[in-house]
LUMVEX-821439 format. One record per residue (C-alpha): residue number from 1; residue in three letters; x, y, z. Coordinates in nm, 3 decimals, padded with zeros to 5 digits. Example, Ala and Ser with C-alpha at 12.3 -4.5 7.8 and 13.67 -1.06 7.14 Angstrom:
REM residues 2
k->1&r->Ala&x->01.230&y->-00.450&z->00.780
k->2&r->Ser&x->01.367&y->-00.106&z->00.714
END
This chain:
REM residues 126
k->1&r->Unk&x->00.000&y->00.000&z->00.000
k->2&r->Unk&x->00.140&y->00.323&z->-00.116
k->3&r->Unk&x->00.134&y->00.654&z->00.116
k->4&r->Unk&x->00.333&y->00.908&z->-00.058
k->5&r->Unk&x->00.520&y->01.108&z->00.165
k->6&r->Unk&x->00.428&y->01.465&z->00.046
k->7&r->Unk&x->00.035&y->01.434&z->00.068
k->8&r->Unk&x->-00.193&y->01.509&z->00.362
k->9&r->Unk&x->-00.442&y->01.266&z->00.446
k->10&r->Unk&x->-00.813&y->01.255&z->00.582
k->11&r->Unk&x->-00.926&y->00.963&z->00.844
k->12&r->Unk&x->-01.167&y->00.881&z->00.591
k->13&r->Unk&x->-00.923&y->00.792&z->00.349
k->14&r->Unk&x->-00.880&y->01.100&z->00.126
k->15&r->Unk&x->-00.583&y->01.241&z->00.001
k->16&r->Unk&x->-00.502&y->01.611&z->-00.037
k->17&r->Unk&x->-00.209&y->01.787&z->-00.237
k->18&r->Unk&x->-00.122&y->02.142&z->-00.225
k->19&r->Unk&x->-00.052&y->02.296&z->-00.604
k->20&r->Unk&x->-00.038&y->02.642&z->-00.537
k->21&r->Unk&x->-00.335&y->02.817&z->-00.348
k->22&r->Unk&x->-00.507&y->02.469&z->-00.439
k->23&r->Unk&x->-00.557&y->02.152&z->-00.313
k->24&r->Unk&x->-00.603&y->01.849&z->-00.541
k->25&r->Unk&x->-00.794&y->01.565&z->-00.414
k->26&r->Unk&x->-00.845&y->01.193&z->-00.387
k->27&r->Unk&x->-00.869&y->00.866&z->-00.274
k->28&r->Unk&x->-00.613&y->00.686&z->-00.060
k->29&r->Unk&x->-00.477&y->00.306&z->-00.203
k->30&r->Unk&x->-00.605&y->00.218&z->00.099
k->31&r->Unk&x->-00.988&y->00.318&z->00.052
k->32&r->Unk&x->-00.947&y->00.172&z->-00.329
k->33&r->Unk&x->-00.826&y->-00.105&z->-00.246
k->34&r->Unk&x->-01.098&y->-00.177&z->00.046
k->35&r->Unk&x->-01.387&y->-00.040&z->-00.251
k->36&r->Unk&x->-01.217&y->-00.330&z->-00.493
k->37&r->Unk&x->-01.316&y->-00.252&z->-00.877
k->38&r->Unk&x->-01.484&y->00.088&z->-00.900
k->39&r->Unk&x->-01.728&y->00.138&z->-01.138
k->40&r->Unk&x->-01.845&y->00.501&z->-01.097
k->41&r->Unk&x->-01.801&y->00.831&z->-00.914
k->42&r->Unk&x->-02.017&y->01.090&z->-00.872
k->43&r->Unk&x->-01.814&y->01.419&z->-00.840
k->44&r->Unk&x->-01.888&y->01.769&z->-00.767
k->45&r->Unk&x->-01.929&y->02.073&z->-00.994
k->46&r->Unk&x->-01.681&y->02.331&z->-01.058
k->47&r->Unk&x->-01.816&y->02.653&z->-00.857
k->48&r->Unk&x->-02.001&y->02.353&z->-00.611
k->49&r->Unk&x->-01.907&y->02.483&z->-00.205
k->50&r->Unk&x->-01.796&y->02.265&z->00.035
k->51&r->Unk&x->-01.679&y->02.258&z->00.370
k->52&r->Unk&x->-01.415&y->02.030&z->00.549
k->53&r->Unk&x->-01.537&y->01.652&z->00.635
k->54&r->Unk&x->-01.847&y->01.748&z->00.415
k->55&r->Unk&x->-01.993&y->01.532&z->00.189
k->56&r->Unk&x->-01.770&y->01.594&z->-00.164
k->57&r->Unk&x->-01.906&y->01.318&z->-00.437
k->58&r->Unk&x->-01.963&y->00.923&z->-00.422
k->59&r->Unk&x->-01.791&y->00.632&z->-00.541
k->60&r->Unk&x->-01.962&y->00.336&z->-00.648
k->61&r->Unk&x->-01.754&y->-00.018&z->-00.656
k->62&r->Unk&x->-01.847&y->-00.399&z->-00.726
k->63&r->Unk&x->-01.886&y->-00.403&z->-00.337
k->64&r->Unk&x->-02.033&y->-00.108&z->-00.244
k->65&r->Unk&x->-02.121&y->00.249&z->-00.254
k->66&r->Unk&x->-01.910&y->00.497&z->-00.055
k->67&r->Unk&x->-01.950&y->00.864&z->00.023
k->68&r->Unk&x->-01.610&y->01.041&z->-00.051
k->69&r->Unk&x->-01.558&y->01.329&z->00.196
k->70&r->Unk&x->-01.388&y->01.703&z->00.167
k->71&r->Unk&x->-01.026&y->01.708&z->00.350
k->72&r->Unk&x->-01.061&y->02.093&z->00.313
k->73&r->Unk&x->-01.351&y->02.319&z->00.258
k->74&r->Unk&x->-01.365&y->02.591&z->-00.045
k->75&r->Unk&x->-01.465&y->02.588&z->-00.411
k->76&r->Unk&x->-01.439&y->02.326&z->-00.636
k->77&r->Unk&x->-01.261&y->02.437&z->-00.911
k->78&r->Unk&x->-01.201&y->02.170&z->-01.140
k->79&r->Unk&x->-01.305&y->01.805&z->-01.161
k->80&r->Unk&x->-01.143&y->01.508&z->-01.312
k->81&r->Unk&x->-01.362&y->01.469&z->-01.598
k->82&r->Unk&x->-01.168&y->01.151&z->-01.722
k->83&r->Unk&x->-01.343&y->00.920&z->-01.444
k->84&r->Unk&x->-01.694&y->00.939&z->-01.571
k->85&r->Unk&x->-01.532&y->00.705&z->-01.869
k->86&r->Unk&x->-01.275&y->00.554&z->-01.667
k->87&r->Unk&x->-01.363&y->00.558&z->-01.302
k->88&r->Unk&x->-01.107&y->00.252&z->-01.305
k->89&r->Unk&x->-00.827&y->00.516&z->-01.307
k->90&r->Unk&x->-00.897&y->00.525&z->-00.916
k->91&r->Unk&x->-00.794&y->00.201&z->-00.875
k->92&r->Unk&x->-00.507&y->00.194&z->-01.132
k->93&r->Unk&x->-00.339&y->00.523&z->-01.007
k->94&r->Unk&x->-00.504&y->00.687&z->-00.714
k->95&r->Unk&x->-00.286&y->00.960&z->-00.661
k->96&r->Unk&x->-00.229&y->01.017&z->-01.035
k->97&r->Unk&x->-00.475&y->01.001&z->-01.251
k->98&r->Unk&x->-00.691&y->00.888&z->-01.078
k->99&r->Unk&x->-00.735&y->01.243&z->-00.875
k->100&r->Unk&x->-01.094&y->01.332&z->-00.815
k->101&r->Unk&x->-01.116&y->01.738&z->-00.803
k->102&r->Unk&x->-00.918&y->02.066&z->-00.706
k->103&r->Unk&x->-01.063&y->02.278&z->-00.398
k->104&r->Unk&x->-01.000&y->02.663&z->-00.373
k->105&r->Unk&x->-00.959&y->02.630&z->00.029
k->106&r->Unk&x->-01.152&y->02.924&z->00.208
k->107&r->Unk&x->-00.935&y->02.850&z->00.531
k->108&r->Unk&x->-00.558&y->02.686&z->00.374
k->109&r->Unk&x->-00.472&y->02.639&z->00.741
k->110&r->Unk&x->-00.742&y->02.314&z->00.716
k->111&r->Unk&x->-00.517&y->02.188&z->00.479
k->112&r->Unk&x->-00.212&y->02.178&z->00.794
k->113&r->Unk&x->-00.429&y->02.003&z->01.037
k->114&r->Unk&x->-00.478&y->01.705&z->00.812
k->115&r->Unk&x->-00.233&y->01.391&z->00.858
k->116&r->Unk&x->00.073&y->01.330&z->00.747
k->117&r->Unk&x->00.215&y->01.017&z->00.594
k->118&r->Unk&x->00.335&y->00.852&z->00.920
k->119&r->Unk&x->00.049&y->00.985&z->01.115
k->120&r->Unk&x->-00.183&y->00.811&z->00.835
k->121&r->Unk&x->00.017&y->00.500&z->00.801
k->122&r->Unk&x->-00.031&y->00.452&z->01.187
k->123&r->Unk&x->-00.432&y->00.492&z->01.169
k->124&r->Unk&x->-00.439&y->00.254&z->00.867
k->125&r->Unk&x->-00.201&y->00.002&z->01.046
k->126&r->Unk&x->-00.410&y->-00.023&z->01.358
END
């Protein structure tokens, strides 16, 4: 399982990477690999609000369905368009192409309280 040392990390298995004044988004390995094969994800509009451990899109796998949560609140300002064709790209390469959206963070101090690699690694080892 992959946890790439320059990412910030939710509890609920998101990923978050500053570019900028932005924060690109995602799905852990972990939370992939848990969903198995995903099928579809439902993500949020560009200009779409949201606030930190809201409720950001949903991704649908052969096991289940799975509510993906904000790691920071802000504006969405651009989505990952790819994965309503390929939603596999989750799976395949979750911190690459697999991203979900970019957030405009109202607060970028959210964005320091999130884990970091280690601290993740430990909650995903216990």
């Amino acid at each position: 399982m992959g946890i790439p040392p320059d990412l910030r990390y939710t509890a609920d298995h998101e990923w978050a990477r500053l570019e900028g004044s932005k924060a690109r988004v995602g799905l852990t390995d972990f939370a992939q690999e848990a969903l198995g094969d995903i099928v579809f994800a439902q993500l949020p509009s560009v200009g779409d609000h949201v606030v930190r451990g809201g409720e950001l899109g949903e991704i649908e796998s052969t096991k289940s369905v799975s509510q993906v949560y904000a790691p920071v609140g802000g504006t969405v300002v651009e989505v990952n368009a790819s994965l309503n064709e390929q939603p596999e790209r989750i799976n395949t390469d979750p911190y690459g192409e697999g991203w979900l959206c970019v957030i405009e963070p109202s607060a970028p101090a959210e964005y320091d309280e999130l884990l970091d690699a280690a601290g993740y690694r430990l909650l995903t080892e216990s």
